[in-house]
N, C-alpha and C positions, 0 to 999 in steps of 0.2 A: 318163207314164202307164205303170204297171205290165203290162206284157207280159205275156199269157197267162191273166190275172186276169180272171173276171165281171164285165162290169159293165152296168147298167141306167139311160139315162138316164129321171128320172121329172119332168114336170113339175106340181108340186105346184098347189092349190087350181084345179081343174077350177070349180069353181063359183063361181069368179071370171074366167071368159072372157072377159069384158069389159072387163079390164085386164089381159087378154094384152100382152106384153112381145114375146117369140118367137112367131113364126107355128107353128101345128102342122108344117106343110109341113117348117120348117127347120129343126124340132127331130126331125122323122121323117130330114130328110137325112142333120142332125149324125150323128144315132145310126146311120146306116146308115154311114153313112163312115168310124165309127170300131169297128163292126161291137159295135152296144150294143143291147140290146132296151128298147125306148120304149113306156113309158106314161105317160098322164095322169092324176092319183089327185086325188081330191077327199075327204081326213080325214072334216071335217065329214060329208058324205053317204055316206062308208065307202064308194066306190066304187073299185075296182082297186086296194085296198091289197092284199088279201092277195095277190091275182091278180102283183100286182108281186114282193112278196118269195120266194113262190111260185115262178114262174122264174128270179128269181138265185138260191135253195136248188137249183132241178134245175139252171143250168148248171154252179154248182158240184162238183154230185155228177159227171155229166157229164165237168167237166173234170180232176175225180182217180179218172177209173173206177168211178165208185161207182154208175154207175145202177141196176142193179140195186135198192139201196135206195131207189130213189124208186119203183120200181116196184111195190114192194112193199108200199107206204102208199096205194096210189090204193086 
């Protein structure tokens, strides 16, 4: 894993939770353990896509000084 690199883990088709694979729990662990912001996005119902890409663009910014620019968009 690239050191120092944003990263989000996202676990895809929320509206499919019924053929959950990972428990929320262990995918909220995973990404805590590996120090990754977790969300669950569901395409089809266009829930937490942007919200996802959204926070890897500010940790990004974020992590090359740039925040200001994101600041400056809200």
């Amino acid at each position: 894993h690239a050191p120092g690199v944003p990263k989000v883990l996202i676990g895809n088709r929320l509206h499919l939770a019924f053929k959950r694979q990972v428990g929320e729990r262990d995918a909220e662990a995973y990404a805590a353990k590996n120090r990754m912001a977790f969300f669950e996005v569901s395409p089809l119902c266009d829930f937490n896509i942007r919200e996802s890409f959204s926070e890897l663009s500010r940790m990004a910014l974020h992590r090359n000084g740039m925040e200001r620019l994101w600041r400056s968009n809200k």
